[in-house]
Biotite code that builds the C-alpha atoms (Angstrom):
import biotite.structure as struc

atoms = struc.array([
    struc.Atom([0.000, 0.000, 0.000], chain_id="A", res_id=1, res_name="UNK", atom_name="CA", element="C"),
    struc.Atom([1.572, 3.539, -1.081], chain_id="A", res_id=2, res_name="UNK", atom_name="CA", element="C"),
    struc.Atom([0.462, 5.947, 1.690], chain_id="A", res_id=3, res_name="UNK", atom_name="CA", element="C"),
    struc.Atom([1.634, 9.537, 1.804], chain_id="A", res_id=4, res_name="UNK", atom_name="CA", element="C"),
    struc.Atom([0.952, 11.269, 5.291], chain_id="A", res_id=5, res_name="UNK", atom_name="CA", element="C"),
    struc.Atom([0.735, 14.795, 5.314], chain_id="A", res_id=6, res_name="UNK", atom_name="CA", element="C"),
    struc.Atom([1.058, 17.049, 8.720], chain_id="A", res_id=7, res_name="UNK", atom_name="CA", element="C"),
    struc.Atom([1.440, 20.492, 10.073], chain_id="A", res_id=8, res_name="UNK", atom_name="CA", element="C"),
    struc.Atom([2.454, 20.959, 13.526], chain_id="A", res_id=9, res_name="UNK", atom_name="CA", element="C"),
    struc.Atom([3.065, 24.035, 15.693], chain_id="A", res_id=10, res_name="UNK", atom_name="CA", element="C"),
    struc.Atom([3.978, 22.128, 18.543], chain_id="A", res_id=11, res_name="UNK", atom_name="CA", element="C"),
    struc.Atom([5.692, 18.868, 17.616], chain_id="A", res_id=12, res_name="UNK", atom_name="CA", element="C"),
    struc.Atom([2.770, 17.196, 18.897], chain_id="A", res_id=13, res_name="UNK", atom_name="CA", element="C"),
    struc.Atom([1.192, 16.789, 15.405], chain_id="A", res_id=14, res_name="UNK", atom_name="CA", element="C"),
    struc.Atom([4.667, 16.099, 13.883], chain_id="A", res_id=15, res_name="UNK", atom_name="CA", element="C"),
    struc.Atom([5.151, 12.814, 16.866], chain_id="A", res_id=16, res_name="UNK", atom_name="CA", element="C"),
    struc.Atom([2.060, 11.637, 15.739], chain_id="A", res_id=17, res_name="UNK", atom_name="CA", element="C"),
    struc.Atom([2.451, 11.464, 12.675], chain_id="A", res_id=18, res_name="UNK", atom_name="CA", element="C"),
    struc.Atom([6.092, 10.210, 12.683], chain_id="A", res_id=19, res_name="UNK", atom_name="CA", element="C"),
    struc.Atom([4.414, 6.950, 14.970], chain_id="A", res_id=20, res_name="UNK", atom_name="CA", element="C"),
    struc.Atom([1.509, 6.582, 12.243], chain_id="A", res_id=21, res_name="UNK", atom_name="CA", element="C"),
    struc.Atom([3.983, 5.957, 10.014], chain_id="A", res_id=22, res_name="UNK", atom_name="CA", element="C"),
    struc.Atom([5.976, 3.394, 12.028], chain_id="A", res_id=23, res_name="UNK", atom_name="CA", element="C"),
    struc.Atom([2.859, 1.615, 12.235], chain_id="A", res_id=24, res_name="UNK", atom_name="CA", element="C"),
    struc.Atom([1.330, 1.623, 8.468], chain_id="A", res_id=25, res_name="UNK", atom_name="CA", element="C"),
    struc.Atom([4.809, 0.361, 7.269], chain_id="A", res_id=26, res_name="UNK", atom_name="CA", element="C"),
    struc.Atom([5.885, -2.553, 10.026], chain_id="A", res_id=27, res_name="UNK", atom_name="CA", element="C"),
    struc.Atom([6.244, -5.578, 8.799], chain_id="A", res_id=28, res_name="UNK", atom_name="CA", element="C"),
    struc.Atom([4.854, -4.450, 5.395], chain_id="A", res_id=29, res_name="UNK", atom_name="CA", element="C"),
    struc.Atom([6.550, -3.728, 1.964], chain_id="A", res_id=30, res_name="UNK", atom_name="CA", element="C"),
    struc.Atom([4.300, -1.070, 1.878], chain_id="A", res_id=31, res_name="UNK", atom_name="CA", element="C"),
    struc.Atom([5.731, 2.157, 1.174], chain_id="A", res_id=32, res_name="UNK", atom_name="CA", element="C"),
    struc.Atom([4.830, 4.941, 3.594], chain_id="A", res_id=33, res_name="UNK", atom_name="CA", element="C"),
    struc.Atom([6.044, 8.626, 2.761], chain_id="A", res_id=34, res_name="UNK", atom_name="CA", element="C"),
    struc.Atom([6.010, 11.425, 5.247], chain_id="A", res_id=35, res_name="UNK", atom_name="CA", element="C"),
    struc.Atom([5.494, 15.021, 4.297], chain_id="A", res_id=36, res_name="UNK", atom_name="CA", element="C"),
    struc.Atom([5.966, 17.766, 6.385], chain_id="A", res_id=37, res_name="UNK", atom_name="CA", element="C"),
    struc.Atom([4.248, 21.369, 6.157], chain_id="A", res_id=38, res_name="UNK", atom_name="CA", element="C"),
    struc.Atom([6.103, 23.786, 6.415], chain_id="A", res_id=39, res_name="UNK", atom_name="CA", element="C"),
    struc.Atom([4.946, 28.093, 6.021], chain_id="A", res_id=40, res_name="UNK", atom_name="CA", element="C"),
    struc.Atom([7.656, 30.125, 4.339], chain_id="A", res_id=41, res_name="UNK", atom_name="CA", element="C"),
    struc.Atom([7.507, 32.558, 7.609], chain_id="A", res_id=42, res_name="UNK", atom_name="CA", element="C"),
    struc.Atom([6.919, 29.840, 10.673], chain_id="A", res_id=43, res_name="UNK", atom_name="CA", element="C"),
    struc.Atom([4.911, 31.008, 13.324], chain_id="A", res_id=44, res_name="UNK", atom_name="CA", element="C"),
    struc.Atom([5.999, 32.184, 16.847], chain_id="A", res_id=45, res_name="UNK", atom_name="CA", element="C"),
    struc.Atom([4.562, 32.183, 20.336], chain_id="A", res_id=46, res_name="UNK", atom_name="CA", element="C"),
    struc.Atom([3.053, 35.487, 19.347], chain_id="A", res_id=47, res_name="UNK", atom_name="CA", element="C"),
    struc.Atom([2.267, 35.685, 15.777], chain_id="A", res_id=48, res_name="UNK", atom_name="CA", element="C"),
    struc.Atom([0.416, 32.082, 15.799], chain_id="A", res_id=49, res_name="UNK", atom_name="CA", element="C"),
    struc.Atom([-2.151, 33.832, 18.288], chain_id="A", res_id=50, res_name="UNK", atom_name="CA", element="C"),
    struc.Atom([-1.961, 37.123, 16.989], chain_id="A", res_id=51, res_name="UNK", atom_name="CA", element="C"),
    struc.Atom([-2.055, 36.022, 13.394], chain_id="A", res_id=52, res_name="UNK", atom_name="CA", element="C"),
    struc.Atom([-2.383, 32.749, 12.882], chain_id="A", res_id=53, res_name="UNK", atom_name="CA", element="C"),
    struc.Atom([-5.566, 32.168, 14.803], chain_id="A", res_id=54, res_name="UNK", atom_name="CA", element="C"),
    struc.Atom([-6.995, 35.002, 12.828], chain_id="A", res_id=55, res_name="UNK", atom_name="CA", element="C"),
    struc.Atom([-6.401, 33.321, 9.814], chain_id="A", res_id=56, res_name="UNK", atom_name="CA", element="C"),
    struc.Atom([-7.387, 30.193, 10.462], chain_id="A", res_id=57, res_name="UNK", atom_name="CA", element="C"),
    struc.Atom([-10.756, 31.569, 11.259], chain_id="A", res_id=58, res_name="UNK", atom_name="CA", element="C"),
    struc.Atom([-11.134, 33.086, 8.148], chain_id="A", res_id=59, res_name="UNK", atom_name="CA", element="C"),
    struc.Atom([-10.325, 29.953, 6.144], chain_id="A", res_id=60, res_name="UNK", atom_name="CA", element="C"),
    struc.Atom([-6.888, 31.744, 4.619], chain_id="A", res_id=61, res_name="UNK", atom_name="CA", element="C"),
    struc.Atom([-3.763, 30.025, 3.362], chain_id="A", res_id=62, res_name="UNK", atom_name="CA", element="C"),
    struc.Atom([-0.250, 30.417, 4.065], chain_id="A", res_id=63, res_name="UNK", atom_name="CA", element="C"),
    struc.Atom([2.528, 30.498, 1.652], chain_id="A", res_id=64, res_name="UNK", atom_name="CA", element="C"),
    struc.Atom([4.218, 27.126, 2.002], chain_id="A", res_id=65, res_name="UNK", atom_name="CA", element="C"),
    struc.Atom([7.695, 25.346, 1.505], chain_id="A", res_id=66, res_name="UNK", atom_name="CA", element="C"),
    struc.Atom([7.277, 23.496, -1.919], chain_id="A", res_id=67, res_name="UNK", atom_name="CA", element="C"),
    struc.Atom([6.375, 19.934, -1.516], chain_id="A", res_id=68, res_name="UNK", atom_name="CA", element="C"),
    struc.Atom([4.663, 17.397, -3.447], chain_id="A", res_id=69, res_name="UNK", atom_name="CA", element="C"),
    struc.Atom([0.855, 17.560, -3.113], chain_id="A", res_id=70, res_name="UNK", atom_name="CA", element="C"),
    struc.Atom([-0.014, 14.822, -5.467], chain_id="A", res_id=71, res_name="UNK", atom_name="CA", element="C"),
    struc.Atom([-1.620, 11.933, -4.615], chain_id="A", res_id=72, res_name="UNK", atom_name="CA", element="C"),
    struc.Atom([-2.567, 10.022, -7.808], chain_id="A", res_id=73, res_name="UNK", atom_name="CA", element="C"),
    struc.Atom([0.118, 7.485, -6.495], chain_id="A", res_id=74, res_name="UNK", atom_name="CA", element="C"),
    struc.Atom([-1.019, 6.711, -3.799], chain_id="A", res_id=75, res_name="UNK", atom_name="CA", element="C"),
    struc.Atom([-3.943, 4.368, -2.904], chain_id="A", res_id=76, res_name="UNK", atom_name="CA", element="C"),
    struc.Atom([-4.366, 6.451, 0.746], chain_id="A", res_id=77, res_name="UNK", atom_name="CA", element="C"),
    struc.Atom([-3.046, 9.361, 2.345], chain_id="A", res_id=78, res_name="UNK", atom_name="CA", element="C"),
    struc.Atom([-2.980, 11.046, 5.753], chain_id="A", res_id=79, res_name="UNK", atom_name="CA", element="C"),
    struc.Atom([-3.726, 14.397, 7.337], chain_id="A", res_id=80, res_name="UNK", atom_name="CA", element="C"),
    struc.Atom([-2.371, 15.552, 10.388], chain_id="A", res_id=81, res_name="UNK", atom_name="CA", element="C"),
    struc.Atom([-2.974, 19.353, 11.808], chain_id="A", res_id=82, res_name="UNK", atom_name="CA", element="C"),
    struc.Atom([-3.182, 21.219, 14.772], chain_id="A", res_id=83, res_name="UNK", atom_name="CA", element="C"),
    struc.Atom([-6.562, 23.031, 16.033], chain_id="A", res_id=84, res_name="UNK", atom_name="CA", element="C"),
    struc.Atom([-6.301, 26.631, 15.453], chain_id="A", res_id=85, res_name="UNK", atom_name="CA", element="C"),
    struc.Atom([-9.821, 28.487, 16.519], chain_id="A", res_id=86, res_name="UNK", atom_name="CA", element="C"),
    struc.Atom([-11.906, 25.699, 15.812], chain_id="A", res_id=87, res_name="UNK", atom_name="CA", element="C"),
    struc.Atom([-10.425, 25.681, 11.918], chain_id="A", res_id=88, res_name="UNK", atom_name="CA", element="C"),
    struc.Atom([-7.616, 24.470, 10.115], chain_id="A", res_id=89, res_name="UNK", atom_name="CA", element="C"),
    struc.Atom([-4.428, 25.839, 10.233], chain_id="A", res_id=90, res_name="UNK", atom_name="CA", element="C"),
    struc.Atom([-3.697, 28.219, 7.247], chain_id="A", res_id=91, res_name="UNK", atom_name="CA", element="C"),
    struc.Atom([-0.614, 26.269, 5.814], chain_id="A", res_id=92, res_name="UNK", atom_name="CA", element="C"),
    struc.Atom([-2.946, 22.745, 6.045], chain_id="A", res_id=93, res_name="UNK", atom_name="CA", element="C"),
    struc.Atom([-5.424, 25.127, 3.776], chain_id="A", res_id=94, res_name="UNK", atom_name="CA", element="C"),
    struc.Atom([-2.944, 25.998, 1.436], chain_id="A", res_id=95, res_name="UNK", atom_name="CA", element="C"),
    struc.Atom([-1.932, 22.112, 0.905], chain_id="A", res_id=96, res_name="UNK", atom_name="CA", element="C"),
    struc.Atom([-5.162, 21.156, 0.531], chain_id="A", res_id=97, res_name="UNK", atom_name="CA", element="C"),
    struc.Atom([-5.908, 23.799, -2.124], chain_id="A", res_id=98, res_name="UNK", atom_name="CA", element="C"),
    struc.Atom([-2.837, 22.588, -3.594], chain_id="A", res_id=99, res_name="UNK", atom_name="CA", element="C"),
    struc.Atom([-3.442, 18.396, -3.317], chain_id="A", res_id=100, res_name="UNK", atom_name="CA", element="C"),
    struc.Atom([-3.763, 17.156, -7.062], chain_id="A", res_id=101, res_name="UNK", atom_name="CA", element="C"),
    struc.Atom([-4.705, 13.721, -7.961], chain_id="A", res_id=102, res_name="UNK", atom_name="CA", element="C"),
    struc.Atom([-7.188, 13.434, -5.008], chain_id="A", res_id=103, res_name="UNK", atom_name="CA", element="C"),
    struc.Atom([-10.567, 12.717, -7.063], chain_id="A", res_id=104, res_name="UNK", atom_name="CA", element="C"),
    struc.Atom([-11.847, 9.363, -5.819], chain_id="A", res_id=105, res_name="UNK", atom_name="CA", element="C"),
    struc.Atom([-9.314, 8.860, -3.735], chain_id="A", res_id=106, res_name="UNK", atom_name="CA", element="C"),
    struc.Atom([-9.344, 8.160, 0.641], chain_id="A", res_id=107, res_name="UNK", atom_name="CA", element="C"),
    struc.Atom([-8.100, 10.808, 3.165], chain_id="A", res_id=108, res_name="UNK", atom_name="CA", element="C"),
    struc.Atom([-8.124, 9.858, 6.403], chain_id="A", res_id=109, res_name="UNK", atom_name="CA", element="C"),
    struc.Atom([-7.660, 13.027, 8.713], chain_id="A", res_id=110, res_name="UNK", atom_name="CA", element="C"),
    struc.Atom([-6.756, 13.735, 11.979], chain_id="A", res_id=111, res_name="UNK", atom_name="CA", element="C"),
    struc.Atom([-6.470, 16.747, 14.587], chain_id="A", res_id=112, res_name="UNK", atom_name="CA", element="C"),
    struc.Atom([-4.498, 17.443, 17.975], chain_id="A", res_id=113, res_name="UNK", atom_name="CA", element="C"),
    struc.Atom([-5.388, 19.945, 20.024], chain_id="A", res_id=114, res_name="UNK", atom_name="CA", element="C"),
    struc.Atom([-5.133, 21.194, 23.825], chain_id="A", res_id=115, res_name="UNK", atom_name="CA", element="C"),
    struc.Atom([-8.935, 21.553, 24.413], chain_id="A", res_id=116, res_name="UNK", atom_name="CA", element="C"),
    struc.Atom([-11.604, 21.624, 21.812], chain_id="A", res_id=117, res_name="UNK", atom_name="CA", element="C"),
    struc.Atom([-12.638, 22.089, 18.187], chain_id="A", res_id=118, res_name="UNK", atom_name="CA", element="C"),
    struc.Atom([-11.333, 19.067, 17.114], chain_id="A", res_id=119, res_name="UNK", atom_name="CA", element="C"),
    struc.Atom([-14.666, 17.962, 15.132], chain_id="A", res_id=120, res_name="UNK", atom_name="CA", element="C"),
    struc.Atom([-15.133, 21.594, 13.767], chain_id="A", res_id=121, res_name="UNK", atom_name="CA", element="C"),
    struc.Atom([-11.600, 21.577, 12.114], chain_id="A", res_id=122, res_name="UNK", atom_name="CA", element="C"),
    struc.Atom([-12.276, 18.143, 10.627], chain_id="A", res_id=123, res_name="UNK", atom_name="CA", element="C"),
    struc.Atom([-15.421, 19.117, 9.262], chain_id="A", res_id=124, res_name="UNK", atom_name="CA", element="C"),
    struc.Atom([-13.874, 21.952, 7.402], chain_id="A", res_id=125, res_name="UNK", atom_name="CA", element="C"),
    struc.Atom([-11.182, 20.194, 6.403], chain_id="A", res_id=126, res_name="UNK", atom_name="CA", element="C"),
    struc.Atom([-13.239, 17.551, 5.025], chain_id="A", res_id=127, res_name="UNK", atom_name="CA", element="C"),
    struc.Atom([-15.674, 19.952, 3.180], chain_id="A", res_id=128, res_name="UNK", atom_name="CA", element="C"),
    struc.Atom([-12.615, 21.411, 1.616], chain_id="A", res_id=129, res_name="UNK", atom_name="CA", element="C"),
    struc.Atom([-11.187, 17.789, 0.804], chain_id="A", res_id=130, res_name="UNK", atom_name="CA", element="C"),
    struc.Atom([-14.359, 17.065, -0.729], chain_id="A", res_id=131, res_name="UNK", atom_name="CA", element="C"),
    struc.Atom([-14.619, 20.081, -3.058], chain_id="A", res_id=132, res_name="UNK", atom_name="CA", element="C"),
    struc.Atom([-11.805, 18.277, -4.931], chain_id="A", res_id=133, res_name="UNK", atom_name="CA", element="C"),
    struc.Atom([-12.835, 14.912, -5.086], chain_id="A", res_id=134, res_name="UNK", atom_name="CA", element="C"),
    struc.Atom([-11.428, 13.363, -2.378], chain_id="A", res_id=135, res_name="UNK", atom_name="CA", element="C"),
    struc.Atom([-13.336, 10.510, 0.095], chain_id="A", res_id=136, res_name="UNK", atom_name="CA", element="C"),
    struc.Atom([-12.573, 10.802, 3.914], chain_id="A", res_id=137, res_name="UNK", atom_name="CA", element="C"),
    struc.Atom([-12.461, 7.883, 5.158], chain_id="A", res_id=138, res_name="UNK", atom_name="CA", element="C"),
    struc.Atom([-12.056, 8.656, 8.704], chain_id="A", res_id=139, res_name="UNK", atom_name="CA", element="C"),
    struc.Atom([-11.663, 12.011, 11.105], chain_id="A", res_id=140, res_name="UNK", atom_name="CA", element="C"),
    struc.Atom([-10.194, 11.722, 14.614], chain_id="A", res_id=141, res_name="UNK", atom_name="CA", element="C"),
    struc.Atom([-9.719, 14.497, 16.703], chain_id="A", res_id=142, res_name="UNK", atom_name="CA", element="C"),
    struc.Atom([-7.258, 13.903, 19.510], chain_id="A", res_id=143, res_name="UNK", atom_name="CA", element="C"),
    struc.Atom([-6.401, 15.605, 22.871], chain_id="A", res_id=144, res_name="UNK", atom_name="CA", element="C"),
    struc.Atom([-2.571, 15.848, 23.098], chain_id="A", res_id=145, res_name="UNK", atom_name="CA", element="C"),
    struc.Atom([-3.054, 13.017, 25.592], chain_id="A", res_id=146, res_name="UNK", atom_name="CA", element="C"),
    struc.Atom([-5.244, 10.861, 23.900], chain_id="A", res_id=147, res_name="UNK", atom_name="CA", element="C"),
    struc.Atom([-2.389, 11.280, 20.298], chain_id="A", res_id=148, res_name="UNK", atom_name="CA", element="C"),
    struc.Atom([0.219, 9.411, 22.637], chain_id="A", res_id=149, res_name="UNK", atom_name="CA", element="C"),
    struc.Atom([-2.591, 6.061, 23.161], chain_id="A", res_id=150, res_name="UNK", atom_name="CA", element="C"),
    struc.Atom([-1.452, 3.281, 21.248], chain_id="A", res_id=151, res_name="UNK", atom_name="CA", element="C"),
    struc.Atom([-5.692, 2.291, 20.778], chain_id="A", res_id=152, res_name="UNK", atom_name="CA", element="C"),
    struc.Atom([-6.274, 5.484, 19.337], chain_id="A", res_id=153, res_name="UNK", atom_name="CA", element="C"),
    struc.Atom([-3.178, 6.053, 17.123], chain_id="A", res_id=154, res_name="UNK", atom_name="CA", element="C"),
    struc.Atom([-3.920, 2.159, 16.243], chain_id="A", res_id=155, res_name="UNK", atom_name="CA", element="C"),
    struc.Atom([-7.496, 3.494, 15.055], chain_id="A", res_id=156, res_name="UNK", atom_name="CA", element="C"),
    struc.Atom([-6.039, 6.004, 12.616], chain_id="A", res_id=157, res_name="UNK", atom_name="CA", element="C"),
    struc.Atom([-3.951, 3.595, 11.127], chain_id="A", res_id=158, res_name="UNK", atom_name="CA", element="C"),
    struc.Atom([-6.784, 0.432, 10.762], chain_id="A", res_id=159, res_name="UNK", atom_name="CA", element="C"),
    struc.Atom([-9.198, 3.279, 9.194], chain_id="A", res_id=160, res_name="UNK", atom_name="CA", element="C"),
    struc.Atom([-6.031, 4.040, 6.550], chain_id="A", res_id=161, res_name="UNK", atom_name="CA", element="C"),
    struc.Atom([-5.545, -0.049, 5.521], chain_id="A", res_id=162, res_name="UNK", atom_name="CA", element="C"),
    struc.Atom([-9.218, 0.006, 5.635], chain_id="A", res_id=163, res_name="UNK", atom_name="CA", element="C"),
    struc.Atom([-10.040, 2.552, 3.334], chain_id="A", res_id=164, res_name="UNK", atom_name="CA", element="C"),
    struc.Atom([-8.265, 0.484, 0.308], chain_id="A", res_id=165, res_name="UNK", atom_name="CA", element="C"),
    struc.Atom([-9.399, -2.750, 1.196], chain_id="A", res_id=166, res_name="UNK", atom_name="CA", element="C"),
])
């Protein structure tokens, strides 16, 4: 199974989650799991992800990104991983998702960490942007910073991904 996981993260918390999702799509497999990392031209701070970034988020804007690879014809699944900014996705996971190519017909499975709430609202939009181009979630978890170091619930992610192409 090709995979491709895709992730933004502030905090690192995002970015160790995603890192042990793919650890446990590819043991013991052949399958080939690729993991892509988000990454805004001008990274957010302490202060300008509250005094900006939140802002932005709300609004539904996108970030100027590093270049990477947003097609997904190749891949029979892929991942994605943000933080919860405001209830919304983070601008830099908007910009990949205006940016993901290849994604008609094919299974997302995305997930969220956050401190408190807003979890479900960010996967909603997320999804309601993934579906404007095509693309079939196949799953949404939102996860506590807590709950995105439980080997059940990472486990849960991963069974939804091999599940979506079997």
């Amino acid at each position: 199974m090709k995979t491709k996981i895709f992730y933004y993260s502030y905090s690192g918390v995002t970015r160790e989650l995603a890192l042990t999702l793919k650890a446990k799509l590819s043991s013991g497999t052949d399958d080939l799991v690729d993991v892509v990392e988000i990454k805004p031209q001008k990274a957010y701070n302490s202060l300008t992800a509250y005094s900006v970034g939140i802002k932005r988020a709300r609004c539904g804007d996108c970030d100027p990104i590093e270049e990477v690879n947003a097609d997904v014809s190749d891949c029979e699944v892929f991942l994605l991983g943000m933080p919860v900014w405001a209830a919304r996705p983070a601008p830099p996971i908007n910009t990949l998702i205006r940016d993901i190519t290849g994604g008609a017909g094919k299974p997302a499975v995305i997930f969220s960490t956050m401190k408190g709430s807003g979890g479900t609202e960010t996967l909603d939009a997320a999804e309601k942007q993934l579906s404007e181009k095509g693309v079939k979630v196949a799953g949404k978890f939102a996860l506590t910073e807590k709950e995105s170091r439980i080997d059940e619930k990472i486990e849960e992610i991963a069974a939804a991904a091999r599940a979506a192409v079997w």
